[in-house]
TIGUVO-663273 format. One record per residue (C-alpha): x, y, z; residue number from 1. Coordinates in steps of 0.02 Angstrom, whole numbers. Example, Ala and Ser with C-alpha at 12.3 -4.5 7.8 and 13.67 -1.06 7.14 Angstrom:
! residues 2
[[615,-225,390],1]
[[684,-53,357],2]
//
This chain:
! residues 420
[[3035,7415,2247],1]
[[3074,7471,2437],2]
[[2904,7368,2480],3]
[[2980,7217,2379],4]
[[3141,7232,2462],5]
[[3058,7267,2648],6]
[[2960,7072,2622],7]
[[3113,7015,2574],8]
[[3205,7044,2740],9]
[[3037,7012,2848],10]
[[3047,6834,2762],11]
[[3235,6818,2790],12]
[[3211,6865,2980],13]
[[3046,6736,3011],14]
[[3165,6595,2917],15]
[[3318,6640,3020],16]
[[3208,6626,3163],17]
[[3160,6459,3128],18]
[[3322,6402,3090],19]
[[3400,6466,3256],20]
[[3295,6365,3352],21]
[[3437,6247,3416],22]
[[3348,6109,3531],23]
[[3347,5988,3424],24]
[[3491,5872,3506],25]
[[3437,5946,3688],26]
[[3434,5803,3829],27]
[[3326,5844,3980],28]
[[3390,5787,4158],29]
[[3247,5684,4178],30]
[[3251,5581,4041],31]
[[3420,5528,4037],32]
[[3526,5392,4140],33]
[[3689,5454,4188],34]
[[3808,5368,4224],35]
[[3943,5413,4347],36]
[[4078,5245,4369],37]
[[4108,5081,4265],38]
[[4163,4935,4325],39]
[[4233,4802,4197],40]
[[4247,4611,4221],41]
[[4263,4446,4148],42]
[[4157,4299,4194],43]
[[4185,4097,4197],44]
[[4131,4123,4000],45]
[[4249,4223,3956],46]
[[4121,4359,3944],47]
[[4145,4545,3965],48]
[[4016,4598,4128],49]
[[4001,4775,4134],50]
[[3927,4871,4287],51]
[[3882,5054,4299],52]
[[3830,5166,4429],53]
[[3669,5258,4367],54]
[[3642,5446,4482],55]
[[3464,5457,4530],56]
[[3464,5644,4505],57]
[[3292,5694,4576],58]
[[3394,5584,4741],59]
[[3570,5682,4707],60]
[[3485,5845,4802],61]
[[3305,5822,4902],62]
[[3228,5947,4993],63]
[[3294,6018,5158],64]
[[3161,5963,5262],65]
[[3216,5791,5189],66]
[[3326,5678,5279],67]
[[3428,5540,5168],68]
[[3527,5456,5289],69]
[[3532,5316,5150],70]
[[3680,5357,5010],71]
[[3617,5212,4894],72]
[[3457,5293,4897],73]
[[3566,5414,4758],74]
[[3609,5291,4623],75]
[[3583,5120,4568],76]
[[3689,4979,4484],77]
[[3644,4894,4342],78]
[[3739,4753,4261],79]
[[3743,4660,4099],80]
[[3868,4541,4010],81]
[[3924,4517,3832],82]
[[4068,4444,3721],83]
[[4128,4614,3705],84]
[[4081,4794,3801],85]
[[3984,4881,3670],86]
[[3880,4720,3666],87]
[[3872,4727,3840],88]
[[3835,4909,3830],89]
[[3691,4858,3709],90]
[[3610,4742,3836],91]
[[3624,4861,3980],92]
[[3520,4980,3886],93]
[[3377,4857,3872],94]
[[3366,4850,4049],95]
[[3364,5043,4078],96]
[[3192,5153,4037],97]
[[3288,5318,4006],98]
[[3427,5347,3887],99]
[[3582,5303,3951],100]
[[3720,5450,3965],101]
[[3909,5430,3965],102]
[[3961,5628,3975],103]
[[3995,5622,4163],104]
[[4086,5455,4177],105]
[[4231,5484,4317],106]
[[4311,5322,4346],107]
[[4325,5173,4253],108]
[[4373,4994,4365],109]
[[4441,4847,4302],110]
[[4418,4660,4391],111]
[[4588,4582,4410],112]
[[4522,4446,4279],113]
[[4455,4576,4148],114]
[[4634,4652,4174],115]
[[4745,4501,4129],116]
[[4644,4448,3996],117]
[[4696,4613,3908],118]
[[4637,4785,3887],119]
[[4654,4812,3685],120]
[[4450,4785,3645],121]
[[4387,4857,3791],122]
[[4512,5011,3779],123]
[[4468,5021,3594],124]
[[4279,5055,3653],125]
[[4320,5187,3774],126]
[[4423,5265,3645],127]
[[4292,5273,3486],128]
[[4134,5327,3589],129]
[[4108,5530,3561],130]
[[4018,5541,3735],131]
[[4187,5463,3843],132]
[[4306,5622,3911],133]
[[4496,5576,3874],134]
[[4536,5596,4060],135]
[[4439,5460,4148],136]
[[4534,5408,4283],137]
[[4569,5210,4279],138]
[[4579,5078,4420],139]
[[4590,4898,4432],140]
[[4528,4822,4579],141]
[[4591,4636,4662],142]
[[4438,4569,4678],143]
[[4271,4629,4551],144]
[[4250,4789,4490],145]
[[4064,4757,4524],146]
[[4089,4765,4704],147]
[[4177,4930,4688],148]
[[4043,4992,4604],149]
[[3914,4921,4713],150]
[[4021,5027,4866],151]
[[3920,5179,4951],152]
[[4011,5344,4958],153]
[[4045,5405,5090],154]
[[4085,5597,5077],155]
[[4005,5625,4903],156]
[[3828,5621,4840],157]
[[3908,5490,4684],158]
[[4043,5354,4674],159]
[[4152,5429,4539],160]
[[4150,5602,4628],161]
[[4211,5492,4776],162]
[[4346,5393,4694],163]
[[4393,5576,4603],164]
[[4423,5657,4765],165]
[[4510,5500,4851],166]
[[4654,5530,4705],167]
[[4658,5702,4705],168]
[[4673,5731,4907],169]
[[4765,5583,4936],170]
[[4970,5621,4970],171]
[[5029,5452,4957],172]
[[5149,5374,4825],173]
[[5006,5246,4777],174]
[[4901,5375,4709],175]
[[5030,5444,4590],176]
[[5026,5299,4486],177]
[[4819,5333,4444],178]
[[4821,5349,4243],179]
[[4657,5414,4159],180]
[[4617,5300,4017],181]
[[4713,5426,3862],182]
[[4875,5412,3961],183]
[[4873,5224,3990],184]
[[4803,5197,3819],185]
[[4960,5293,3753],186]
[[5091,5184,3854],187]
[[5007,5017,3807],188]
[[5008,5055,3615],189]
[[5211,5117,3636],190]
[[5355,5000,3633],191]
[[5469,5111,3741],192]
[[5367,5112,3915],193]
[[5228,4972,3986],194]
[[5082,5057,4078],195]
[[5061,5072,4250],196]
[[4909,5119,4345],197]
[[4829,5128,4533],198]
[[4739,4996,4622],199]
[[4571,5004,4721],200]
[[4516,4887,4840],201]
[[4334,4886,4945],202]
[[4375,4867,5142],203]
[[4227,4828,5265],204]
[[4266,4948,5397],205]
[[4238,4838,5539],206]
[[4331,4761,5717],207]
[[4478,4675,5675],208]
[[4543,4526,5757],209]
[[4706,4620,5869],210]
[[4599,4640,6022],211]
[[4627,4501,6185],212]
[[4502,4377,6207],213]
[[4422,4510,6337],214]
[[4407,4627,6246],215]
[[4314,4503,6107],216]
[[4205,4433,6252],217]
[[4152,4628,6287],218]
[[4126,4662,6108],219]
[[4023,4487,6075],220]
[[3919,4533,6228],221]
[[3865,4723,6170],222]
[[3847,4654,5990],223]
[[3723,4530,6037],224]
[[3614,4667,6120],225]
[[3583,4770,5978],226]
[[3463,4720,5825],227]
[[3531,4682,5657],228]
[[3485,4837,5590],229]
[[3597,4909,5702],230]
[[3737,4796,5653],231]
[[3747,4826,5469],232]
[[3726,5024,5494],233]
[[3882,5006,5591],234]
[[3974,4944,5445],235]
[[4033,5026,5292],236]
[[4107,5010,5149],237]
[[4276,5096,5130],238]
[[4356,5131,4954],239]
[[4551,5125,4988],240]
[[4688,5169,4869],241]
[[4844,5051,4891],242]
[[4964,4968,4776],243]
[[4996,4968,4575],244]
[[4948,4870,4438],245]
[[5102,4843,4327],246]
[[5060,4770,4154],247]
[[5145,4717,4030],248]
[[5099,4771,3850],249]
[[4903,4761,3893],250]
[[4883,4625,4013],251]
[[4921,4634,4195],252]
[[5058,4544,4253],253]
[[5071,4605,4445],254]
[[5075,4718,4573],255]
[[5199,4823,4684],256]
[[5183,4877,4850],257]
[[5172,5024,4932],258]
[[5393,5023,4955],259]
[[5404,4960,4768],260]
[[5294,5085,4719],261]
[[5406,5212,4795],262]
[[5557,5151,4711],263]
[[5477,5170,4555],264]
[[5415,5337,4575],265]
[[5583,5378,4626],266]
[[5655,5308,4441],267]
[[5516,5422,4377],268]
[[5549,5584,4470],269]
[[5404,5601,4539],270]
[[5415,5573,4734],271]
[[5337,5728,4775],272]
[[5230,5796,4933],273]
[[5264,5590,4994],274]
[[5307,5534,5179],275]
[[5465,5426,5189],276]
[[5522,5336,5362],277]
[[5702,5296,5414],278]
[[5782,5208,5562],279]
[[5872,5321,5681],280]
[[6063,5339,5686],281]
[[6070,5233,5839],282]
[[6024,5057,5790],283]
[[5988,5003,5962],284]
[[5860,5142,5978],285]
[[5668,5071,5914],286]
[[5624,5263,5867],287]
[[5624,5323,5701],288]
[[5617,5486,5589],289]
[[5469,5531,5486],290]
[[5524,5619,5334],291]
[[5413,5739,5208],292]
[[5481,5736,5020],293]
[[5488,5901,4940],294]
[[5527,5866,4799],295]
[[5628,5743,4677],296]
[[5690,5733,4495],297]
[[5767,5589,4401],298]
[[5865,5586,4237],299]
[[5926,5436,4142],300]
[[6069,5405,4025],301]
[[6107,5260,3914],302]
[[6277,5216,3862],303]
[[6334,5227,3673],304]
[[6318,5040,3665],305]
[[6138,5048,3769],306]
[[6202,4908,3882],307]
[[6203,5035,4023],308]
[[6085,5135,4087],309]
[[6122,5261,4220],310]
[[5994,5343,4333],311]
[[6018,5501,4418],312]
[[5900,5529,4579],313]
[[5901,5696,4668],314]
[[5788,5689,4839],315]
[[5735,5839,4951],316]
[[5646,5804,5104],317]
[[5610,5905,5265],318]
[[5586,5804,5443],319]
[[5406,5803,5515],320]
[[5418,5681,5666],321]
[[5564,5604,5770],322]
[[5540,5471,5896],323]
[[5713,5429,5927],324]
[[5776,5448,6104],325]
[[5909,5583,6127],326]
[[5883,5635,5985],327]
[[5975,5815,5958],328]
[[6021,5870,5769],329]
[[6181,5932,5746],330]
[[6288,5953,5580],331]
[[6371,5753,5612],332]
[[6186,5682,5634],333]
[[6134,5775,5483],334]
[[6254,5679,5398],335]
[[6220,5517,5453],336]
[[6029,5533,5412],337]
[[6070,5596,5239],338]
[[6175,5440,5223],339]
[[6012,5337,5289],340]
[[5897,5439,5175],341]
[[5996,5395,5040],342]
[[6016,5213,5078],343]
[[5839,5199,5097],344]
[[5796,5242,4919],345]
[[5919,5154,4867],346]
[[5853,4978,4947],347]
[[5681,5068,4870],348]
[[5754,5046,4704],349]
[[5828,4922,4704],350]
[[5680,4796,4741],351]
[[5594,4855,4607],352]
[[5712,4837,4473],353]
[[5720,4672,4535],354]
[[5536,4634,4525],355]
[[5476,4706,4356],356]
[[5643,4712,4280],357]
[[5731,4538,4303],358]
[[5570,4437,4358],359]
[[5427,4522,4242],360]
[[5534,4617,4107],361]
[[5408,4735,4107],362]
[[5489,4904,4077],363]
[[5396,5018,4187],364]
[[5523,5148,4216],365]
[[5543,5205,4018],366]
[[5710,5139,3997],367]
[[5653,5108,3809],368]
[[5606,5292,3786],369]
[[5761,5339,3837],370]
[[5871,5263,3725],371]
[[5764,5270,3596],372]
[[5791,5486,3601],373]
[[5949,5463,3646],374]
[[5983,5330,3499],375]
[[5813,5328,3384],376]
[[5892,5231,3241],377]
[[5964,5087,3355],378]
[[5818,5058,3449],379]
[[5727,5004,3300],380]
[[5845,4827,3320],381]
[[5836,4825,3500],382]
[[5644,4832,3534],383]
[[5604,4676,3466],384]
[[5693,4584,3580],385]
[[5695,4703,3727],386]
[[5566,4630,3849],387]
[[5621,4447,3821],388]
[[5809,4487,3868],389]
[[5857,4654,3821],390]
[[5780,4743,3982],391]
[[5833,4603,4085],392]
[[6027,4610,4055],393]
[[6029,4795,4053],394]
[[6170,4869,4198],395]
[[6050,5004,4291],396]
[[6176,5110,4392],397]
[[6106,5231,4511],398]
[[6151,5395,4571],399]
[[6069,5475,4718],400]
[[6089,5644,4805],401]
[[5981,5629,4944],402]
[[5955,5790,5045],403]
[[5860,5812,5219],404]
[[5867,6020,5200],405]
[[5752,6049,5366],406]
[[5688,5990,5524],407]
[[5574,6111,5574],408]
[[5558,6230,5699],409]
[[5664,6110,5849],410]
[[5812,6031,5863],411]
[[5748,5903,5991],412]
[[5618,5790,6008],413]
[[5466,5820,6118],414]
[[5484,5715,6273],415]
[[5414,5731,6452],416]
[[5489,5795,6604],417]
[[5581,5663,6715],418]
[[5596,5745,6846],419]
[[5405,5757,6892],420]
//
């Protein structure tokens, strides 16, 4: 019986064995494609082109007696087209020998045209495939998404690390407005807020066109001397984060500056570790003081009849730079620039609401949301009309407590001895 019951468990232990194998669904570096960024447009057919960035990963790290001064020499693009993306997707994959990878996706980019045409069946793809992370950051670009993608990095070894790092470091306003794909997904399927996200545009970084004729002479002479090689080494592609894309429902309807997106991130409460600029109290002086925002916090409160919403802006900043002649702070200055700072944000505001909510009637700011906790039962009859009128009559009063709570370790600005 104890020999019986001793085969038994050598049995059980080979099975087991077998069974714990776990390989099965292994994928081995070299023979997948991954891919790193997406870019998404439309072409003169109405057809969805899709364009990834495939890592070369045997390129991603060569050997230290190895020299890539070439960045491209990391990844490829590939493109394909289709009437939708997961046809495109299809035909992309005929094109590429190894199997093609979607776990390490960073970005995705949308063309402007792909973008006003509407996101709902290109989101939906994003959304269903298993391999996609929910936190994808998402871009649209002004020009093609394929040129974005096409863009050399710079500071990374891949493009999505690249355009991961460029929102992540950047301090800006503009960058505060980058959505990953779950978030804008969620505000373009809700009736109480339209999605926002950030844009990125490709920049050669090259001479401009503010020098004298000279100086251009000079330039045309030295340029002429040195081989074309030279020439295009000299240029690069720079990735640069600037503006938003404001949509309405799922199709992009505009943009807003760099001062439009600040007044909306004010509405939003979330000017935060942002530069602001405002005139000195002097208006003949030129100077002007360079202000660091601390922090900020917004509230908003519909009236009982939801005909009036009021917006409640609390700013903290702390001055970083003053080129103002003469300038000495004192309690009365302090004052004045408080009165500046808050006039500032106010004009910040201001054009905004005047942009996306009496010429787009896009609501942006989450107006809707508001009311609807605030009032859930009466928002039901007002959503149906509320970005063809609703939004647009709404009275938006604002309240802003705008505080400048230090100036650093000087009263005066830095300013060179006359006397010499």
């Amino acid at each position: 019986m104890n020999k019986t019951k001793t085969s038994i468990k050598i049995f059980l232990c080979f099975l087991i064995t077998f069974l714990l194998s776990g390989c099965w669904s292994s994928k081995e570096i070299n023979n997948i494609a991954i891919i790193n960024a997406i870019g998404v447009d439309q072409n003169e057919k109405s057809e969805i082109v899709l364009s990834v960035a495939v890592i070369k990963p045997n390129n991603l790290f060569p050997q230290e007696s190895t020299v890539r001064e070439d960045k491209e020499d990391s990844f490829l693009v590939e493109s394909a087209s289709g009437k939708t993306l997961y046809d495109a997707m299809e035909k992309l994959s005929s094109t590429i020998a190894d199997k093609i990878y979607l776990g390490h996706v960073n970005v995705v980019v949308f063309g402007e045209k792909a973008a006003q045409g509407g996101m709902e069946e290109s989101l939906d793809f994003f959304k269903r495939e298993n391999e996609f992370r929910p936190n994808i950051l998402f871009f649209v670009t002004k020009g093609l998404a394929e040129n974005v993608i096409k863009a050399a990095p710079n500071f990374n070894p891949t493009l999505g690390t690249e355009m991961y790092d460029l929102f992540k470091n950047n301090i800006f306003s503009g960058t505060k407005t980058v959505e990953d794909l779950s978030k804008f997904t969620e505000s373009m399927t809700s009736n109480t807020i339209d999605p926002i996200t950030g844009v990125i545009n490709m920049t050669l970084d090259q001479d401009t066109d503010t020098d004298t004729d000279t100086n251009k002479n000079q330039k045309k002479s030295l340029k002429s001397i040195k081989s074309s090689q030279q020439t295009k080494e000299s240029q690069h592609d720079v990735l640069k984060l600037q503006d938003t894309a404001v949509f309405k429902g799922s199709k992009l309807i505009g943009y807003l500056n760099e001062s439009e997106t600040k007044g909306l991130m004010w509405i939003r409460g979330k000017m935060k570790n942002s530069s602001e600029e405002i005139d000195c109290t002097n208006h003949s002086d030129n100077g002007s003081i360079k202000l660091q925002i601390q922090n900020s916090d917004s509230s908003m409160i519909p009236s009982n009849d939801n005909k009036k919403m009021t917006v409640k802006i609390k700013a903290d900043a702390t001055i970083m730079e003053i080129s103002c002649k003469n300038k000495k702070l004192n309690p009365h200055q302090m004052k004045d620039l408080n009165r500046y700072f808050r006039e500032k944000i106010e004009e910040e505001v201001t054009q905004t609401l005047l942009l996306a909510q009496k010429n787009w009637e896009t609501d942006i700011f989450g107006f809707g949301k508001a009311i609807y906790r605030k009032h859930p039962s009466e928002w039901d009859k007002l959503s149906a009309s509320w970005r063809n009128g609703g939004l647009k009559n709404l009275n938006v009063v604002l309240n802003i407590d705008a505080n400048i709570s230090r100036y650093g370790l000087t009263t005066e600005p830095s300013k060179a001895n006359e006397s010499r």
